[in-house]
C-alpha positions, 0 to 999 in steps of 0.5 A: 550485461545489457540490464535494462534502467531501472525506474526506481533508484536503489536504496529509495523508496518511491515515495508517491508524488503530490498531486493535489494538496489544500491545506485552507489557508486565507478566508475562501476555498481556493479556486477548483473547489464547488460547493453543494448546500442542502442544509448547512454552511462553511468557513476557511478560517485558522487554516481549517475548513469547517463543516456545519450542518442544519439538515440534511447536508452541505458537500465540498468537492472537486474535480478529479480523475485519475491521471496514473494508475493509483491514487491515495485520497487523505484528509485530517478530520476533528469533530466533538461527534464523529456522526455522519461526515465521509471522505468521498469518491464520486463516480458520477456527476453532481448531485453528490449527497443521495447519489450512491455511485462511489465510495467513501470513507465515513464516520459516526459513533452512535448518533445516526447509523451506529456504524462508527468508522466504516467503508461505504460502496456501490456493490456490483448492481447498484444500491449501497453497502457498508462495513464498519472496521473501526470502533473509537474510543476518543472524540475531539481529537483529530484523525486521518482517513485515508483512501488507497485506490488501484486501478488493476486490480481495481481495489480501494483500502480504507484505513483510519491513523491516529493523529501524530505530531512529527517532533523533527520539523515544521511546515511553512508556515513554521508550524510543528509538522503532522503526519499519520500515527498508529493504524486504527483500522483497515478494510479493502473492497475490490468488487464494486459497482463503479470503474476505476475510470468511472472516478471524477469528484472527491468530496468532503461531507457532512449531514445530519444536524446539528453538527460541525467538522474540522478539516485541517488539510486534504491531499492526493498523491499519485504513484506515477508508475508504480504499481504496487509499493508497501513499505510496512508503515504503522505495523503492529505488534512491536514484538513477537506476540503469538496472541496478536494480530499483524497488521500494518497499512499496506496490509490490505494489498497482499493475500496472507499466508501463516501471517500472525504475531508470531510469524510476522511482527514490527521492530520499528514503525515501519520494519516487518520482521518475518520469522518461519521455522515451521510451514513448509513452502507452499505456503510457508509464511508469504504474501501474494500480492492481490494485484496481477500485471501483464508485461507491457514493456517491463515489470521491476520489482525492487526490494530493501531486505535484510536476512537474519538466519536460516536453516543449514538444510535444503529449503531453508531461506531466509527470504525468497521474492519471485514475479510469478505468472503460475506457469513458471517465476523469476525467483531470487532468494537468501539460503540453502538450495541443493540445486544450485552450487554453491548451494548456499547464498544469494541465489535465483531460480525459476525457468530452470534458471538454477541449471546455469553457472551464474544462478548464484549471485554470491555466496560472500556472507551478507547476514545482518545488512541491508541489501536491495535486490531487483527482479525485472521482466523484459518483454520485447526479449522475453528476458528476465534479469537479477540483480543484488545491491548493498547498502551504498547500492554498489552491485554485489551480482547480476545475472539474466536468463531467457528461460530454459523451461520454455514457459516464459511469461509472455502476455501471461497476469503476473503476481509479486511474491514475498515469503520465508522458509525456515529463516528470518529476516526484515523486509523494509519496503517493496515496490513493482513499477513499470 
């Protein structure tokens, strides 16, 4: 039927691409890296960057502007006291330590600001603020901190790792692989002072004296196209729990609605299980992505779900996904709506697309197994297209609609929609690229 390539494969997961990775082996930084001495000096030695301190600083750092409109800034830190080093992104030129046009990731348990982990920024008028989102509870031992940087909306989440060992694989070198454990802490700032644009360095700093720091690696990554991916990763809590928060990495990307261990908790690592037999839609239990997007050429959003159950009774889904432009939607959902007929199954909607034959995809039984479904916007036809995948990626249905509402989406900022109404089901990652 005419539906445009998709830019992502069904059944992947998009997974971002290296862009720059330094994991200090030899006895010198590789080339690129500019050092600003203050007060201090530096070693490459056993594959670790250390930082040492006399007063009042010593700063690491690069050249870097963004190529592509994300970027994840991560970098493996150790020091015996967590008091005054940041993982920084300058929005300036040099000098780096003193300038406050940027943001950084730092940390420090007492010795110099009390601040323990804590997101740093030049707020809109300039000058420098902070807020602290993590307490830890260990020293000597290693922690990953990690920037996520959008440029529409332009937004940056801070987020601290427990450290982890994979036990499957070994590097190149030969040694035991390590990658982000359990999400410590989040926090996301998206009113700054500085653009997405403005971004030229990153930087790694230490002050205050005497004090020393152990960088193991440094690495950006980059979405090329995409826009928004969240797959759920370092999810808490592992099991229904009404008393405990949810969280997980990517939670800082979406605005919650009725999100809480009761409605929304982790089967594994990086599986999120949503559950609502109480709120009615709107809002029911659902994110709305914080981001918006202006169809240029296309907006896909593709998504790995798996539906558990849901009511037998008008409204009642086990999940529903739509890019929505407030004035209209392209929804496609798993449940029961009276509207369509079949009424029950793999359906969509929005546009008064529920009026044409073809609005069902199937109503053939998929609960309990992962599907792929596709919602993509096509601008020069003002067209939007459905689409449903199974497991191996064979297409279950397709179908597309112009709209019969006549308030299509035109030039119209777009938001990425998940949410449940009276069902459950497991949503395993959601990607928006162009």
């Amino acid at each position: 039927m005419g539906l445009p390539t998709l830019s992502a494969s069904v059944g992947s997961t998009n997974e971002n691409q290296s862009a720059s990775f330094d994991d200090f082996n030899g006895n010198q930084l590789n080339a690129g890296w500019l050092v600003e001495n203050l007060g201090g000096s530096y070693a490459v030695k056993s594959s670790q960057l250390t930082l040492s301190t006399t007063g009042p600083a010593i700063t690491v750092y690069r050249s870097f502007v963004p190529q592509s409109d994300n970027f994840t800034l991560s970098a493996r830190v150790q020091s015996s006291t967590l008091a005054a080093f940041a993982l920084r992104l300058q929005a300036s030129a040099p000098p780096i330590f003193g300038s406050t046009v940027g943001a950084q990731l730092e940390f420090d348990t007492g010795h110099v600001e009390s601040k323990n982990f804590l997101a740093a920024w030049e707020p809109s008028g300039g000058g420098w603020t902070w807020s602290t989102f993590y307490t830890p509870s260990a020293v000597n031992t290693w922690y990953i901190l990690e920037m996520r940087v959008q440029r529409i909306p332009f937004m940056i989440v801070y987020s601290v790792y427990e450290d982890m060992m994979h036990q499957n694989g070994l590097d190149d070198q030969g040694n035991p692989q390590r990658s982000p454990g359990d999400l410590l802490g989040t926090y996301t700032t998206s009113a700054m002072g500085f653009t997405y644009d403005n971004i030229t360095y990153v930087a790694l700093e230490a002050w205050s004296a005497p004090l020393s720091y152990s960088i193991d690696w440094v690495k950006i990554s980059t979405g090329r196209n995409e826009l928004l991916f969240d797959n759920f990763s370092h999810g808490r809590p592992r099991t229904q729990d009404p008393t405990a928060p949810s969280s997980w990495a990517g939670a800082g990307l979406w605005t919650l609605n009725n999100i809480d261990g009761s409605t929304v908790w982790f089967p594994s690592n990086n599986i999120a299980r949503f559950s609502n037999f109480q709120f009615s839609w709107p809002p029911a239990v659902s994110l709305t992505s914080k981001g918006s997007w202006i169809v240029q050429s296309r907006l896909v959003l593709l998504e790995r779900l798996r539906a558990w159950n849901f009511t037998n009774t008008n409204g009642g889904f086990a999940w529903q996904t739509a890019l929505d432009w407030v004035s209209g939607s392209a929804v496609m959902g798993y449940g029961r709506d009276d509207a369509h007929s079949p009424n029950t199954g793999i359906m969509v909607g929005g546009e008064c697309t529920e009026t044409s034959l073809a609005s069902v995809l199937t109503a053939n039984n998929f609960l309990g197994q992962w599907l792929t479904a596709n919602v993509t916007l096509y601008a020069p036809t003002q067209t939007m297209y459905f689409s449903i995948f199974d497991s191996n990626g064979a297409l279950i249905g397709q179908t597309s609609s112009p709209g019969y509402c006549g308030t299509t989406f035109g030039t119209l900022p777009v938001h990425v929609l998940y949410f449940t109404t009276f069902g459950q089901a497991d949503v395993d990652w959601i990607s928006l690229t162009t």
